[in-house]
C-alpha beads as a LAMMPS data file, in Angstrom:
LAMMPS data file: protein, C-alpha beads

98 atoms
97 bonds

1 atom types
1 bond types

-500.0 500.0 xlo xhi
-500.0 500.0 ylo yhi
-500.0 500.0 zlo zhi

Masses

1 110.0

Atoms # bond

1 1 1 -259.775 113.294 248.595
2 1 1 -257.777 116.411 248.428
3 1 1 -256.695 119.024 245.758
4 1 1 -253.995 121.528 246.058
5 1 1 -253.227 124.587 243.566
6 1 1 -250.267 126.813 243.875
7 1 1 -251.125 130.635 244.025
8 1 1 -250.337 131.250 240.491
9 1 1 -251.832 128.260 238.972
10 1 1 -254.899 128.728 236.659
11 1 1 -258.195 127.949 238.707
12 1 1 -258.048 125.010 235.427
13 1 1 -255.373 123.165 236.462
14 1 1 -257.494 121.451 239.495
15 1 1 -260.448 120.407 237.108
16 1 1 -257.948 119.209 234.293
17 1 1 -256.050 117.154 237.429
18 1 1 -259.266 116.053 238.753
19 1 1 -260.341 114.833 234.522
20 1 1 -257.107 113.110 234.302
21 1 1 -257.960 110.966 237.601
22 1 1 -261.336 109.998 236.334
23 1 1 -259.946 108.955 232.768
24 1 1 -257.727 106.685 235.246
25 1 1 -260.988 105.103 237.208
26 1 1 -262.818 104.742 233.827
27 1 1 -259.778 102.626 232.529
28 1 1 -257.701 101.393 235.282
29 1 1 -254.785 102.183 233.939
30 1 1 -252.586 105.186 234.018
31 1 1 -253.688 107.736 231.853
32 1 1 -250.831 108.301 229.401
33 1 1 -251.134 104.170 229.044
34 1 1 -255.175 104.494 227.816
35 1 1 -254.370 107.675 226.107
36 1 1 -252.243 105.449 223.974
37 1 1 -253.867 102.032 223.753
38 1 1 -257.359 104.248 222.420
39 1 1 -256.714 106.824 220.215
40 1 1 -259.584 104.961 218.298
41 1 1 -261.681 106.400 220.756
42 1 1 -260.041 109.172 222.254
43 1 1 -261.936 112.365 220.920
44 1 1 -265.086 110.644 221.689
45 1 1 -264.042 109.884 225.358
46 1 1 -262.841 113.659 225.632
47 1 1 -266.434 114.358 225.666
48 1 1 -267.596 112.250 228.261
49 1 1 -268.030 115.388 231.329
50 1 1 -265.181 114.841 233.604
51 1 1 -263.018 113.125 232.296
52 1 1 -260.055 114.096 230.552
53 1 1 -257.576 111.784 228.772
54 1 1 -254.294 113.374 229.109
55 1 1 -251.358 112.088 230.557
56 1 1 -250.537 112.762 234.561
57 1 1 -253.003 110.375 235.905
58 1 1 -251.999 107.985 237.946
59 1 1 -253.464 105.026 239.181
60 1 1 -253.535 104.697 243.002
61 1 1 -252.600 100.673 244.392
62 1 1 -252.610 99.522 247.770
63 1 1 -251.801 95.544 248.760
64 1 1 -252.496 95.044 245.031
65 1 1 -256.169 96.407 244.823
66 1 1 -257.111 99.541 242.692
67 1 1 -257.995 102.082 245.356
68 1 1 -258.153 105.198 243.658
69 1 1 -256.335 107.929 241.134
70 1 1 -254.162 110.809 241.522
71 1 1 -253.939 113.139 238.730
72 1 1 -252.013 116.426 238.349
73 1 1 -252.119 119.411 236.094
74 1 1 -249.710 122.591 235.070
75 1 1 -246.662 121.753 234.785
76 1 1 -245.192 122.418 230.566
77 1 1 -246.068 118.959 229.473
78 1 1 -247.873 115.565 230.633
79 1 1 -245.142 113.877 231.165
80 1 1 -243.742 116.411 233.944
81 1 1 -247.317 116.275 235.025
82 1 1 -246.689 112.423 235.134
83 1 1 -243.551 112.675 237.205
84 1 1 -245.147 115.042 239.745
85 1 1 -247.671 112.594 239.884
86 1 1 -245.597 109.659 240.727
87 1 1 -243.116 111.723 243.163
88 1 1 -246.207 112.189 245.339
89 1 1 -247.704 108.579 245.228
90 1 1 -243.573 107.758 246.144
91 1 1 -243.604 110.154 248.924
92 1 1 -246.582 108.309 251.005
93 1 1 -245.813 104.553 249.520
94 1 1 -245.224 103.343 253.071
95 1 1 -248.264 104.931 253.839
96 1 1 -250.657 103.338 251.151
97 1 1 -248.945 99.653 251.866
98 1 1 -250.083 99.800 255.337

Bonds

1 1 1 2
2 1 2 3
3 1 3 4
4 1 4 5
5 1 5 6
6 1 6 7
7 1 7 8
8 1 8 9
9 1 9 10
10 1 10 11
11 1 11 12
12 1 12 13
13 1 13 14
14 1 14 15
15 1 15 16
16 1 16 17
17 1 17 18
18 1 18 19
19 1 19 20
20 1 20 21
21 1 21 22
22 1 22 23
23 1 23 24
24 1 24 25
25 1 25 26
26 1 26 27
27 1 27 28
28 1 28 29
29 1 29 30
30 1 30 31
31 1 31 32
32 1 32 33
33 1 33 34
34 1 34 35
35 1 35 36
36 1 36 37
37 1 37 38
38 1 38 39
39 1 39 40
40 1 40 41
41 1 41 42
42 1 42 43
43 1 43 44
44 1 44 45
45 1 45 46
46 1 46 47
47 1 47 48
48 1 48 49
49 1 49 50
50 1 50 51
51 1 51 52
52 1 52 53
53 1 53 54
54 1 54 55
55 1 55 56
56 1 56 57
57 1 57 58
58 1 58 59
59 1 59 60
60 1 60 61
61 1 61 62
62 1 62 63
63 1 63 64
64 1 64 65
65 1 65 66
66 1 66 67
67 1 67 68
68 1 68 69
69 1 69 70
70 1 70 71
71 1 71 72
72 1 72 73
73 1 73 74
74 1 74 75
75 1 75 76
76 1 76 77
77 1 77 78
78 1 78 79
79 1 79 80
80 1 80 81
81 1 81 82
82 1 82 83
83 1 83 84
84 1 84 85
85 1 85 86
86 1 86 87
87 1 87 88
88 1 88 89
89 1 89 90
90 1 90 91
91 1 91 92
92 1 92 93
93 1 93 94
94 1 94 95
95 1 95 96
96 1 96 97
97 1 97 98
């Protein structure tokens, strides 16, 4: 596990990141992708502690098993947050594969 904040990020943004990740374990699915498929259930679930169902979670895969979630917080928007997301999980592909 790690977590990384830039100096003038709110303290926030790494417990919004680390709520977007968990929405993605609870699901197993990207978090924009439940935030969409549930909005029958979405306030409710926004009240479970933790987890946080936002876009910019991302669901971690590895030789096609589920192995865990990034999720990332502050840029304007969730789906920059998204695309931050998925240029890091792009960055150490090779790395996850092996």
């Amino acid at each position: 596990m790690a977590a990384l904040r830039g100096d003038l990020a709110s303290r926030f943004t790494l417990d919004i990141a680390a709520g977007k990740a968990r929405a993605v374990i609870l699901s197993g699915v990207n978090s924009t992708e439940f935030r969409e498929s549930r909005s029958d259930i979405r306030p409710d679930l926004n009240h479970l502690e933790g987890v946080l169902v936002m876009g910019g979670g991302l669901l971690i895969e590895s030789g096609g098993s589920k192995i865990g979630a990034v999720g990332v917080s502050g840029a304007p928007g969730a789906e920059l947050d998204a695309a931050c997301a998925e240029a890091a999980l792009d960055a150490v592909f090779e790395r996850l594969e092996f």
